[in-house]
C-alpha positions as a printed NumPy array, in Angstrom:
array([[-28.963,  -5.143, -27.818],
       [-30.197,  -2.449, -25.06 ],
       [-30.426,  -5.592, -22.516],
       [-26.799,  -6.884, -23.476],
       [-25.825,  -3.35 , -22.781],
       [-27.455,  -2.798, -19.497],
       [-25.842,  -6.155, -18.491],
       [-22.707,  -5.382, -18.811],
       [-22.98 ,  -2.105, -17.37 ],
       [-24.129,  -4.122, -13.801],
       [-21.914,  -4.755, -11.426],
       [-20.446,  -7.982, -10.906],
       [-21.294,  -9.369,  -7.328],
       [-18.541,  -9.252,  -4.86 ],
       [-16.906, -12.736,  -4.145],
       [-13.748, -11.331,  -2.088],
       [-13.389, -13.021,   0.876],
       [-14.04 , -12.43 ,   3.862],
       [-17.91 , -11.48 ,   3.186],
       [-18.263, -10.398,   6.505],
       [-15.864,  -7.902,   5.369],
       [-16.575,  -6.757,   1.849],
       [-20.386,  -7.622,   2.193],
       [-20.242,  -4.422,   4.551],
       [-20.334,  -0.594,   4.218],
       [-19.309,   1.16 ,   1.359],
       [-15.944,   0.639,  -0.591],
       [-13.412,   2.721,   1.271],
       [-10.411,   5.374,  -0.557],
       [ -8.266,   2.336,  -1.774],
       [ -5.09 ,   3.849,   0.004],
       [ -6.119,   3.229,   3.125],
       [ -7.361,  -0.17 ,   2.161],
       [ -3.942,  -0.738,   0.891],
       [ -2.377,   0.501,   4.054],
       [ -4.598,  -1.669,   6.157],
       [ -3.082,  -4.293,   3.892],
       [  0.719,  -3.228,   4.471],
       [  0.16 ,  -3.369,   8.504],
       [ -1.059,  -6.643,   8.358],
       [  1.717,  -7.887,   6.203],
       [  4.043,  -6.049,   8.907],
       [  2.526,  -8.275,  11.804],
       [  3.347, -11.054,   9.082],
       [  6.738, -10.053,   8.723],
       [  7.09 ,  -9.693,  12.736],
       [  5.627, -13.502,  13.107],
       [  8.473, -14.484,  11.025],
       [ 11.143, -12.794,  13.035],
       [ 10.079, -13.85 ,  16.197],
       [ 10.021, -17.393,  15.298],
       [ 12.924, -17.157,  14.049],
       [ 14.449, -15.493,  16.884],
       [ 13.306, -18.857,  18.958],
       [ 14.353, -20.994,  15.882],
       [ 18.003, -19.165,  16.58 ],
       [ 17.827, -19.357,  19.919],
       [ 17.803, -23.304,  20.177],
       [ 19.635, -23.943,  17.336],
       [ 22.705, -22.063,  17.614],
       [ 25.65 , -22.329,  20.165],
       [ 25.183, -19.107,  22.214],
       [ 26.595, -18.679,  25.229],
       [ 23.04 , -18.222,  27.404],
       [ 22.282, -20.681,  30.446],
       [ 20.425, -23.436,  29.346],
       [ 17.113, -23.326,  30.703],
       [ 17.078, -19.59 ,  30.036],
       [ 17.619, -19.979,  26.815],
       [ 14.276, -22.687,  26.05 ],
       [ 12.312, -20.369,  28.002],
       [ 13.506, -17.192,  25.874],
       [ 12.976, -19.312,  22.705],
       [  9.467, -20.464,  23.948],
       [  8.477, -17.096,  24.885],
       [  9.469, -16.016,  21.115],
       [  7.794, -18.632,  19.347],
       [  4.586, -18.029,  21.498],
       [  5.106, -14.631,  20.196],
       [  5.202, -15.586,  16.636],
       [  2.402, -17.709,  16.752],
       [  0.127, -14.256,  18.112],
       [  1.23 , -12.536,  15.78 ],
       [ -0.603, -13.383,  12.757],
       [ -3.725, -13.462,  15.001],
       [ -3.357,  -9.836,  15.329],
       [ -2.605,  -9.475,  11.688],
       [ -5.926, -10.947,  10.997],
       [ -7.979,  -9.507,  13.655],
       [ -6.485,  -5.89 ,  12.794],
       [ -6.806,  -6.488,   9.19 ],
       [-10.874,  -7.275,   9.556],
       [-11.548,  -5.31 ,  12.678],
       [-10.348,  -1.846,  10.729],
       [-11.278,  -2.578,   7.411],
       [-14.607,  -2.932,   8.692],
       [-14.034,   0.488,  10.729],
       [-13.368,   2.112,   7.218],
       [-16.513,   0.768,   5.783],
       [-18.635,   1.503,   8.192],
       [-17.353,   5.207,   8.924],
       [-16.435,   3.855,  12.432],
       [-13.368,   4.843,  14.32 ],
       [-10.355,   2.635,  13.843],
       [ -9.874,  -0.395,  16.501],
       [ -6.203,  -0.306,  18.258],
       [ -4.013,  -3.278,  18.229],
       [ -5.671,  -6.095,  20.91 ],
       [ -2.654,  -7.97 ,  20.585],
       [ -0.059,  -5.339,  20.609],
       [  0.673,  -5.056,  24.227],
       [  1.157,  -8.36 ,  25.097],
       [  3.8  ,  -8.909,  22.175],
       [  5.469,  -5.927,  23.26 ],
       [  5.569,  -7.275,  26.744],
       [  6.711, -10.517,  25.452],
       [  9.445,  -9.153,  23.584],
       [ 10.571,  -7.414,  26.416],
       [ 10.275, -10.415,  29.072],
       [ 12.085, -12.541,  26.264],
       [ 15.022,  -9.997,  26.162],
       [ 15.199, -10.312,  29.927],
       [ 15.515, -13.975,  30.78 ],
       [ 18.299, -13.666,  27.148],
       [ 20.229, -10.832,  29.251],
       [ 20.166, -12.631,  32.367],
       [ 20.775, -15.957,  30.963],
       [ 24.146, -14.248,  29.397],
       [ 25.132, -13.234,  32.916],
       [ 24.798, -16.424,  34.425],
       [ 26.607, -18.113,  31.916]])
């Protein structure tokens, strides 16, 4: 009876995935897991918008010049495709940080969205002018 006891008193193993992750460190305050978790669901939500911004971009009448408006809609579909990269990366690179009492990584990928945002904006803005 002592041994049925003493088994269920022992942890179970942890099978979350990644390993590389959870198979590190100690088990960090669970709100800052769970904010980790929101800010990669954010770059998720941002991969969505920026495809569809290209999606809209194509599909839709708008009165932008042509070839202006492919390379606007390129350059936001590009965008949306690095964006769940960073989700990723940012999700393992600072859970790992938490575990192993480490300071938090920045955003890699952060910059060169934000610069792609901006350059998409552009050629929009000057596409609308030469229209």
């Amino acid at each position: 009876m002592d041994s049925e006891r003493e088994e269920a008193m022992r942890p179970a193993p942890d099978r979350r995935f990644p390993r590389r992750v959870y198979g590190t460190g100690e088990e960090p305050d669970p709100r800052f897991s769970m904010a980790n978790e929101r800010t990669f669901l954010a770059w998720v939500r941002t991969s969505l918008a920026l495809l569809a911004a290209g999606v809209a971009l194509e599909a839709l009448d708008l009165p932008i010049a042509e070839g202006l408006r492919l390379a606007s809609a390129l350059v936001f579909i590009a965008l949306g495709l690095l964006a769940p990269v960073q989700a990723w990366w940012g999700w393992v690179t600072t859970e790992r940080a938490m575990r192993t009492s480490r300071p938090l990584p920045p955003p890699r990928l952060g910059l060169p969205v934000a610069v792609g945002v901006v350059l998409a904006g552009l050629l929009v803005l000057v596409g609308l002018l030469l229209r």
